[in-house]
N, C-alpha and C positions, 0 to 999 in steps of 0.2 A: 779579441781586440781587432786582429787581421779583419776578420767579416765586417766588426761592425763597420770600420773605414772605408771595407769597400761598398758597405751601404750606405755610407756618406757620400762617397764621391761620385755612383748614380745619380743619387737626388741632386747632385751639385751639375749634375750635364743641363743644364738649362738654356735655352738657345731662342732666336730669333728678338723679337724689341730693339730697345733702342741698344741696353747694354744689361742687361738681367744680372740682377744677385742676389744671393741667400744670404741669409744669418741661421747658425742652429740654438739650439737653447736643450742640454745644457751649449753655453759656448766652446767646450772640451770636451764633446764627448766619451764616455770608455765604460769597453767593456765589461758585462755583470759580473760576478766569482766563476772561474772556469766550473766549479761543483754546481752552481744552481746559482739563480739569479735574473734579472731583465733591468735592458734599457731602454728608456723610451726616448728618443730625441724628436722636435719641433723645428721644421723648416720653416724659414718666413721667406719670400719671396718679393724681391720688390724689384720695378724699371719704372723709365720714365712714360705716362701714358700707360700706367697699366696699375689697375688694381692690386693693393699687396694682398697677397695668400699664404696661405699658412698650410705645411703635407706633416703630421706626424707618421708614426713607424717603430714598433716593438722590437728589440734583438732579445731574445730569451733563451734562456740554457736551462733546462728542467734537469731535475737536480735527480739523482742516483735513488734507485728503490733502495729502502732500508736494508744493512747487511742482518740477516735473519741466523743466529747459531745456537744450533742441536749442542748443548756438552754431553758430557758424562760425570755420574756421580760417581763418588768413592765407591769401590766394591769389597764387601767381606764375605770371604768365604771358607769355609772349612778343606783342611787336607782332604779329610774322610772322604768326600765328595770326589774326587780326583786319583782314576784308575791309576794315571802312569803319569811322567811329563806332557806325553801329547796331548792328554785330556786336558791337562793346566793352560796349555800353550791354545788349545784352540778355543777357548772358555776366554783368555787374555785376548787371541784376538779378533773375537767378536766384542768385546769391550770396548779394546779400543778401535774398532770400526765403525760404534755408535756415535764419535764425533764427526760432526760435519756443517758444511757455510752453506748459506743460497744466499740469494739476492743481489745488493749492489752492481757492479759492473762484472769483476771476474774476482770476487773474492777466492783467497786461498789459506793454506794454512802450514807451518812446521813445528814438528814435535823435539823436543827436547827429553831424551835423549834421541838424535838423529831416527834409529832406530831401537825403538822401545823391547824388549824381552820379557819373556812369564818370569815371574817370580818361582822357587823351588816349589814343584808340586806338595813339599811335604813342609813347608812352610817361607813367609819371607812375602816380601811386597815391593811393587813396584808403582813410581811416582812418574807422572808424563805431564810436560806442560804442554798445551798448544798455545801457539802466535800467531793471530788473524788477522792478514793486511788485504786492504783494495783500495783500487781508486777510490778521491773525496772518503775514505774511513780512517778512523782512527785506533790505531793497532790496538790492538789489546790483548791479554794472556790467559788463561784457562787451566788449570790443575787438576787432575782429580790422582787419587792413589789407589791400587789394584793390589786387595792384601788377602794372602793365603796364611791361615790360622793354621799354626801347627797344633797335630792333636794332643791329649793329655800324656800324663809319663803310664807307659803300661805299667802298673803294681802287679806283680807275684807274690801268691802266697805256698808259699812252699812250704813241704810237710820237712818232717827230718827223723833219723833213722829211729826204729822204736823197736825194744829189743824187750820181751815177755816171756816168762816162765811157759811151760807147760802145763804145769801144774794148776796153771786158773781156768784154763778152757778144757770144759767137761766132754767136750764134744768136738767135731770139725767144724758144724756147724756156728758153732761157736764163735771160734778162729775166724770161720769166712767172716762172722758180722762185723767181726774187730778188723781185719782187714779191711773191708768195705769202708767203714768209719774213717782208718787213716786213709785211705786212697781218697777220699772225698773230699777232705779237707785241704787239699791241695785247688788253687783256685788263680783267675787272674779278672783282672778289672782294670777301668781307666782305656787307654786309645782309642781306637775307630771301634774295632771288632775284634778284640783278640781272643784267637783258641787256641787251643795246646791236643796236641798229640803223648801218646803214651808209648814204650818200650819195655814191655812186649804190647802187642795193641792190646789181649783181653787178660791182665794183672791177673792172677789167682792167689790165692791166700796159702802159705806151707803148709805143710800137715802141723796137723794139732800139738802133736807128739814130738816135735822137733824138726825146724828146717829155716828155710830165709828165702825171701824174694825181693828183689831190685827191679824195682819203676824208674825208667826217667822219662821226664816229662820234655816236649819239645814247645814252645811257646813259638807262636807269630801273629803277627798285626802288619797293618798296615805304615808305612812307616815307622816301624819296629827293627831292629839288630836281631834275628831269631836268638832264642837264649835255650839251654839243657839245664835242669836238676833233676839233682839223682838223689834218691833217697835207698835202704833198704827196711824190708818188714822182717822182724828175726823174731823168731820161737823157737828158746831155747828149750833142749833137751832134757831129762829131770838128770839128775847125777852126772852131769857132764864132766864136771868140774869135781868128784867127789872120787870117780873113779881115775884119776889121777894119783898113778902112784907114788908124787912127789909130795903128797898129801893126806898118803894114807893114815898116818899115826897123829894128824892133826884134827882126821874128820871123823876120830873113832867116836866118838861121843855123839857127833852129829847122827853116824848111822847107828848109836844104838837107841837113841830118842826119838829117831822122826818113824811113824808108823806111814806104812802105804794103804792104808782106807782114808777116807774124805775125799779131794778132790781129784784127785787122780785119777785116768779112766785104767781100764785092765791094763790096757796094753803100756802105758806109761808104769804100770805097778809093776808090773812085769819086768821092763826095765829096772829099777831100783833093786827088787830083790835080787835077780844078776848081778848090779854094783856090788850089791852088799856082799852076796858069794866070793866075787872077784877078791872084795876090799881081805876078807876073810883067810881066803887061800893063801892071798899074800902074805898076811899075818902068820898063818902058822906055818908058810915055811920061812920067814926071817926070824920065828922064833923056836922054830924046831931044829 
């Protein structure tokens, strides 16, 4: 409004005739919109002895380049993906450093929250608004949400203790297969990548003939609580329980029915008849 007046009252310096004066049109001039706009005013000119003229003259305010904004969209991403915090954290802030303003005069922008943070590398999200002002623009707000997918539940499949005669495995070979069978059956599934370690690291199978071995198993994943199960593999002895001499006058029948051919190998027969010996001596001296 200042300028245009003072380009009024230029045109209004009018001098020498008899007594010189203008008229404008509009008769008030005023100023375009401070944002964009133009005013045109029309001088008329008139004295005595002098032809009336007429001077226009434009005041224009060109109006602000369009405020241009870059957002960002929502992001989904997996834990699995994310070594540590700081991978999350700098993954977060190249995200949100893909918003940004050009244009208009000095557009700007703030984030709500003040300063934004990763979400837990191992799951969890985070939501940012931004607020965009400048000159001649009209504010406006922007959302997007930066979300870390936590991964699935890790499943264990745990074996559990399995406790076998001697008397069914012909062989060691035998034994190993059975062993190998349980130990396999132990399994995990589900998180990013979970694998399990063993104790002792290479499991072997007892002797055929009688013994026991304890696996535990060590589980981890990413974003996992490490977890242990322990199981043991047992092969029992043939007559363990028989040569028990709380038991001797209970399992007299037992030892004089069961014969040592079929499955048994030597060395397990061997054992038994020992029992039997043993069960026997005992016998005749409690009844001699």
């Amino acid at each position: 409004m200042l300028r245009l007046q003072c380009m009024v009252k230029r045109i209004s310096a009018v001098s020498g005739g008899c007594s010189p004066t203008f008229t404008t049109s509009p008769v008030t001039p005023v100023a375009p919109n401070v944002c964009g706009g133009s005013t045109t005013v029309t001088w008329t000119v008139t004295d005595h002895c002098y032809t009336t003229s007429t001077h226009s003259a434009t005041f224009t305010i060109t109006p602000a380049p369009a405020v241009t904004i870059t957002p960002v969209s929502n992001s989904i991403t997996s834990a699995c993906i994310y070594a540590d915090q700081a991978a999350a954290n700098a993954a977060f802030a190249s995200w949100l450093g893909g918003f940004g303003v050009s244009g208009g005069c000095s557009p700007t922008f703030t984030t709500s929250p003040v300063t934004p943070t990763a979400p837990n590398f191992c799951g969890g999200s985070t939501t940012v608004t931004w607020t965009v002002t400048d000159h001649c623009y009209t504010t406006t707000t922007h959302t997007a949400t930066f979300t870390i997918t936590a991964p699935s539940t890790v499943n264990v499949t745990p074996v559990t203790n399995s406790i076998t005669s001697a008397c069914i495995y012909p062989s060691q070979t035998a034994a190993n297969a059975a062993f190998a069978s349980w130990l396999s059956g132990f399994g995990v599934s589900g998180g990013c990548s979970p694998t399990f370690t063993t104790s002792p690291v290479t499991p072997t199978a007892p002797n055929f003939c009688g013994g026991s071995t304890t696996v535990t198993w060590t589980v981890t994943d990413h974003c996992y609580t490490t977890t242990t199960h322990t199981a043991t593999f047992t092969i029992t002895a043939p007559c363990n329980s028989e040569c028990d001499p709380g038991n001797q006058f209970n399992n007299i029948g037992l030892y004089l029915s069961v014969t040592d051919s079929g499955r048994c190998s030597f060395q397990c027969m061997v054992k038994r008849i020992w029992c039997k010996r043993r069960l026997f001596a005992n016998l005749h001296h409690i009844t001699g």
